[in-house]
C-alpha positions in Angstrom: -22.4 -8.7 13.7 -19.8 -7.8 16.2 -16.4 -7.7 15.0 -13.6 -10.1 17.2 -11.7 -7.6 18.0 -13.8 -5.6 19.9 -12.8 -5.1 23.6 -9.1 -6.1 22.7 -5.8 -4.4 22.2 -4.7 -3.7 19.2 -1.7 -2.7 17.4 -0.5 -0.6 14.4 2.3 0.7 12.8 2.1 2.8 10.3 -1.0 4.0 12.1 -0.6 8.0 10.6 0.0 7.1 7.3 -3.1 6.5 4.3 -3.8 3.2 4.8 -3.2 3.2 8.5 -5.7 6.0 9.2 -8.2 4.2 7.8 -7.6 1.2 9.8 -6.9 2.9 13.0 -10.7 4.5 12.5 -12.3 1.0 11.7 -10.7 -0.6 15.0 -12.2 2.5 17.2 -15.2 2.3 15.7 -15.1 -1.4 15.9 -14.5 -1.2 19.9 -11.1 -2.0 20.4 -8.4 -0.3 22.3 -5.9 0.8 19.9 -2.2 1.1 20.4 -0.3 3.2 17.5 3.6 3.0 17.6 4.6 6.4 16.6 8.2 8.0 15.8 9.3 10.9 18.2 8.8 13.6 15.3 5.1 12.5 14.9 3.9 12.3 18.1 1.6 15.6 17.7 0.5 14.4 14.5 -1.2 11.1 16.0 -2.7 13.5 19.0 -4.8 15.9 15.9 -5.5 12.5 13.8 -7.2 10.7 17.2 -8.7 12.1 20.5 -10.3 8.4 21.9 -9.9 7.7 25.3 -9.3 4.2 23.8 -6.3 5.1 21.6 -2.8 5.4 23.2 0.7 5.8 21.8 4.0 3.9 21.8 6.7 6.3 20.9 9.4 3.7 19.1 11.4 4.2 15.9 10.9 1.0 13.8 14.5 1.8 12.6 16.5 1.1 15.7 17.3 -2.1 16.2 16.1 -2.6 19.8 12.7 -2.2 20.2 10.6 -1.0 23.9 10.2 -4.4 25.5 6.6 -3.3 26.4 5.8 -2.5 22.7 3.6 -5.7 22.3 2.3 -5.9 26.3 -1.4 -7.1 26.2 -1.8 -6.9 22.7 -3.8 -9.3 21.0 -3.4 -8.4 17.2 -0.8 -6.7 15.6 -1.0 -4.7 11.9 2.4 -4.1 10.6 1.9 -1.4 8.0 4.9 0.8 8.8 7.5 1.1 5.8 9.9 3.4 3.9 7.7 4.7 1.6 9.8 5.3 -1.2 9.0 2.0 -3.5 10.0 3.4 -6.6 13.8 3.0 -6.5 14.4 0.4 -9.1 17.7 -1.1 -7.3 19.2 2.0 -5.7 21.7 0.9 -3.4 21.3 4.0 -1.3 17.6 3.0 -0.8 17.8 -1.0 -0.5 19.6 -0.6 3.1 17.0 1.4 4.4 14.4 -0.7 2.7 16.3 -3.8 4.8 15.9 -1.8 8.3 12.7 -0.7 8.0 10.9 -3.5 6.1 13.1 -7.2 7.1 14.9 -5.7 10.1 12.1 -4.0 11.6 9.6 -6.8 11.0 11.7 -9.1 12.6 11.8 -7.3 16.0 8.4 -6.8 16.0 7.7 -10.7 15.4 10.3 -11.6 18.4 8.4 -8.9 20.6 4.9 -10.0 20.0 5.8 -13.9 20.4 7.4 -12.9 23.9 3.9 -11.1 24.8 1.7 -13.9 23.5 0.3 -12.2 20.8 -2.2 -14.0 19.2 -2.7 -12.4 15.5 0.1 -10.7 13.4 -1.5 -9.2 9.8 1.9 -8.2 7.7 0.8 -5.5 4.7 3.1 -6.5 1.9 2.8 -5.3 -1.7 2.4 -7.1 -5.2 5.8 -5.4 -5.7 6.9 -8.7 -3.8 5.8 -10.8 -6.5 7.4 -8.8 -9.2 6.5 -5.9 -11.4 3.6 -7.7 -13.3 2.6 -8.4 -17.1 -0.1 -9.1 -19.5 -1.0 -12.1 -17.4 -3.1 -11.8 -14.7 -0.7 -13.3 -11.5 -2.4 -14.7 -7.8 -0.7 -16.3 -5.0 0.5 -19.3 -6.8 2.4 -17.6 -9.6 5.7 -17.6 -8.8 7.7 -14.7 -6.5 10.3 -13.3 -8.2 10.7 -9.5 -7.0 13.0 -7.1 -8.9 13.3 -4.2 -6.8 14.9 -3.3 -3.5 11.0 -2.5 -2.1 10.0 -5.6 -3.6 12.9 -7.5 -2.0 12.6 -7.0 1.1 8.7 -7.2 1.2 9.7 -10.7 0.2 11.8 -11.6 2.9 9.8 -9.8 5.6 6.8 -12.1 4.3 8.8 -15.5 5.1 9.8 -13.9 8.7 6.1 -13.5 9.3 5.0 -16.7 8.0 7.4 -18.9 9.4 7.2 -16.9 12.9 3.5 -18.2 12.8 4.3 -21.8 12.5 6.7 -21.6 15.3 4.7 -19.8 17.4 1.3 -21.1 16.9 0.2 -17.0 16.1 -2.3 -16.3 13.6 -0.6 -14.8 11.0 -1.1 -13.6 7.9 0.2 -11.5 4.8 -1.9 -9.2 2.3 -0.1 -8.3 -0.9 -1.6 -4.4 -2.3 -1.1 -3.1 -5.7 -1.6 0.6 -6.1 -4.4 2.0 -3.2 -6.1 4.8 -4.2 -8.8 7.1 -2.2 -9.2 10.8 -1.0 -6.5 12.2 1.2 -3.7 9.3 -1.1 -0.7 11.0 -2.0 0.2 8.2 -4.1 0.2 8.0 -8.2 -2.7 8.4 -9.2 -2.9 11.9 -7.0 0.0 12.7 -8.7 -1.5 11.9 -12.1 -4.9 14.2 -11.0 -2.9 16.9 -10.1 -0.7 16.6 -13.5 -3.9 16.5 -15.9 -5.7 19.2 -14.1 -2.6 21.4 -14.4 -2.2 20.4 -18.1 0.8 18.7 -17.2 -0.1 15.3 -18.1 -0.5 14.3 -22.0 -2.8 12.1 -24.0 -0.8 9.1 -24.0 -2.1 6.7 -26.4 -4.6 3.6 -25.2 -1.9 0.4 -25.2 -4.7 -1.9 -23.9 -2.6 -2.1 -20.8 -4.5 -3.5 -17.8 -3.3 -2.5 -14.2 -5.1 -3.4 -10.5 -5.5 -0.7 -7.8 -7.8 -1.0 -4.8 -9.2 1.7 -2.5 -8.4 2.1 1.3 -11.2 1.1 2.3 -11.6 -2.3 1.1 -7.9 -2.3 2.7 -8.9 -1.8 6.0 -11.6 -4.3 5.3 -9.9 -6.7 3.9 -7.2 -6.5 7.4 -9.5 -6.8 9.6 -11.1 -10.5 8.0 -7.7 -11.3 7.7 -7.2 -11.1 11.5 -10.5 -12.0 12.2 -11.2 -15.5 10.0 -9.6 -18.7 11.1 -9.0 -19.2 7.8 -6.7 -16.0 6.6 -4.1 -18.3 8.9 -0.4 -18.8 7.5 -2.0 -17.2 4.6 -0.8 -14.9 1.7 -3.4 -13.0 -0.2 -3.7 -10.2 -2.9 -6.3 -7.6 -2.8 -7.6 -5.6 -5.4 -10.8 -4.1 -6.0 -11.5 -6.8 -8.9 -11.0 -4.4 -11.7 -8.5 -4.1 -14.2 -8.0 -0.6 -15.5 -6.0 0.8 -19.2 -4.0 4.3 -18.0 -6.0 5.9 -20.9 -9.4 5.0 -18.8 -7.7 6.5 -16.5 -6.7 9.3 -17.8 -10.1 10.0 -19.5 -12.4 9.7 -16.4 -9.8 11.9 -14.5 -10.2 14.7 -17.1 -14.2 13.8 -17.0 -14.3 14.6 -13.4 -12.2 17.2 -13.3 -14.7 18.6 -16.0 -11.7 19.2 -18.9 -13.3 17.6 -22.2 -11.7 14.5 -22.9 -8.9 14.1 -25.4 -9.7 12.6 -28.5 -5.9 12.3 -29.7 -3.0 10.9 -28.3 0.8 11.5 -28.3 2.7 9.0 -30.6 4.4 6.4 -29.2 7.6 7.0 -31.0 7.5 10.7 -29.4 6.7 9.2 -25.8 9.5 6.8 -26.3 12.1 9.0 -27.5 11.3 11.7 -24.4 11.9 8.9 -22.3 15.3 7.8 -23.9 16.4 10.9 -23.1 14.7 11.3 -19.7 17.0 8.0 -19.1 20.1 10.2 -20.9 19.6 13.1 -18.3 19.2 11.1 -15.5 22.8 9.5 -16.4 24.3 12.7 -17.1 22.7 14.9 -13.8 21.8 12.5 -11.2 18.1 13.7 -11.3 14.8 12.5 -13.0 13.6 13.9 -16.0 9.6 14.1 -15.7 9.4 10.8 -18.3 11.4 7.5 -18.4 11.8 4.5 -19.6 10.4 3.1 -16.1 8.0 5.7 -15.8 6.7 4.9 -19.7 6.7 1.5 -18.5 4.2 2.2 -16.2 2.5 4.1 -17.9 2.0 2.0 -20.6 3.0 -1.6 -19.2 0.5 -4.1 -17.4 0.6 -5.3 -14.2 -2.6 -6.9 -13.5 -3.8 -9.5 -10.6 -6.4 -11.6 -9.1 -8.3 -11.3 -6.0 -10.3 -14.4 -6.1 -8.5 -16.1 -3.2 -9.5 -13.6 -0.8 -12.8 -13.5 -2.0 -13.0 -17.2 -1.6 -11.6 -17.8 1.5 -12.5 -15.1 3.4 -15.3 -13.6 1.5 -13.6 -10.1 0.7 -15.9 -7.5 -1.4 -14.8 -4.7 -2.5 -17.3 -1.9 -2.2 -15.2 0.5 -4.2 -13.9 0.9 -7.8 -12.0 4.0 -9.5 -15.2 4.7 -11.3 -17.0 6.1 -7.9 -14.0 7.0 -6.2 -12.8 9.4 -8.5 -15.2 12.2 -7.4 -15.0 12.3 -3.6 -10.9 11.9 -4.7 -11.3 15.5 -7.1 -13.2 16.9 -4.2 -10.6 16.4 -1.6 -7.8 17.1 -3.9 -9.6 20.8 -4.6 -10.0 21.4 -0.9 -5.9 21.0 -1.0 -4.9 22.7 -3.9 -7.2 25.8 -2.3 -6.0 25.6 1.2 
């Protein structure tokens, strides 16, 4: 089956980053003529990632106020992906007003561009992070929004721009909430946590039970292009997840499996994990800088933040094709090929 988009122009921000990569590939192979908005310092970068006579670039920084007037010319869908991608900032002032420029301001200029050009589909990537920071309870798209952080914030408020510039413009929109995506080439977490165990860096915490979504690029990119695609992703909010729910400690031991370290068969105490983390907290007040455990990095660690998928399954008939089970070794292989390099 032929995809809609093929033969159209499409937009995307955040087109060189993880997730936008991926996307940027399926809309090439997919037929369409893709436009990537790049910054200045990154224009070279998007001419190694791409040579397609059907992908050109808009040099604009999503920071400044006034966007090119041409940005959204001829475009029929837009992907919004661009964002500061520093999320973990608790409520750090410094942070929250670039979080506002980049993720509200920006979004904003690029919904008042695109309903000037007449564009017919706007796809906002948002993050769970807008719902809040997650529990024992598994949350969808009714449970209440109640974000904590500055990221979270403003993914909030950029979500109501997009959704309410779809009911006065008659544009197709809609918003995907991600947890954490994982895949090769990620430089997110879990990378970090790879890298960590392999280097013997990262203990055996103990298993807490703790249950936490993730999702792979992939199903991402899949999952953004049935939400431009179906009628029915319109005025839409939906979470994505690969429908699994994984304990760190599962984590941890099917990292060290692939990695081919024998797996752990004791833990570290939770009394010692906690008191490192106290005083990760008590350096962090003194110095100014992070100690390599606190109490928000034990939290995640250890915490649950857990969601459903089911909507987008429903509606739009989303399957994932990936869990952290398979991933894992193409993940180790890429991350080798670095590490050597």
């Amino acid at each position: 089956m032929g995809s809609e988009l093929a033969g159209k122009v499409v937009l995307v921000t955040g087109a060189t980053g993880f997730i936008g990569r991926h996307l940027v590939a399926r809309l090439l192979a997919a037929g369409a003529s893709v436009k990537v908005v790049v910054r200045e310092a990154r224009v070279r970068d998007a001419a190694r990632l791409w040579q397609s006579v059907n992908l050109s670039q808009v040099v604009a920084d999503l920071m400044d106020r006034d966007l090119p007037n041409h940005v959204c010319d001829q475009v029929d869908t837009v992907f919004h992906l661009a964002g500061y991608a520093h999320a973990e900032d608790a409520n750090d002032p410094r942070a929250a007003n670039v979080h506002w420029r980049i993720t509200v301001e920006a979004t904003r200029s690029l919904l008042a561009q695109a309903a000037h050009s007449g564009v017919r589909r706007f796809v906002f990537v948002s993050s769970v992070k807008a719902m809040g920071e997650g529990g024992d309870m598994a949350l969808d798209e009714s449970s209440p929004a109640a974000p904590e952080t500055a990221y979270g914030k403003a993914k909030r408020a950029a979500e109501k721009l997009v959704l309410a510039a779809g009911l006065a413009h008659g544009m197709h929109v809609c918003v995907l909430r991600l947890p954490l995506v994982y895949g090769p080439g990620g430089k997110g977490n879990l990378s970090r946590m790879i890298s960590a165990i392999d280097r013997g860096r990262f203990p055996p915490i103990p298993d807490t039970g703790n249950r936490r979504s993730m999702v792979h690029v992939d199903d991402v990119a899949q999952a953004l292009l049935l939400a431009a695609e179906k009628p029915e992703a319109d005025g839409q909010t939906y979470i994505v997840t690969d429908r699994q729910a994984y304990s760190t400690r599962q984590i941890y031991e099917r990292c060290r499996e692939v990695l081919g370290k024998p797996v752990a068969r004791w833990s570290v105490p939770p009394s010692v994990l906690q008191l490192a983390a106290k005083s990760g907290d008590i350096f962090f007040w003194l110095t100014g800088r992070h100690f390599f455990l606190d109490s928000e990095r034990l939290g995640k660690l250890t915490g649950s933040a857990w969601y459903s998928s089911d909507k987008i399954s429903r509606d739009l008939g989303f399957k994932p094709r990936w869990d952290l089970e398979h991933a894992l070794p193409e993940m180790v292989t890429e991350y080798r090929k670095v590490r050597e390099s």
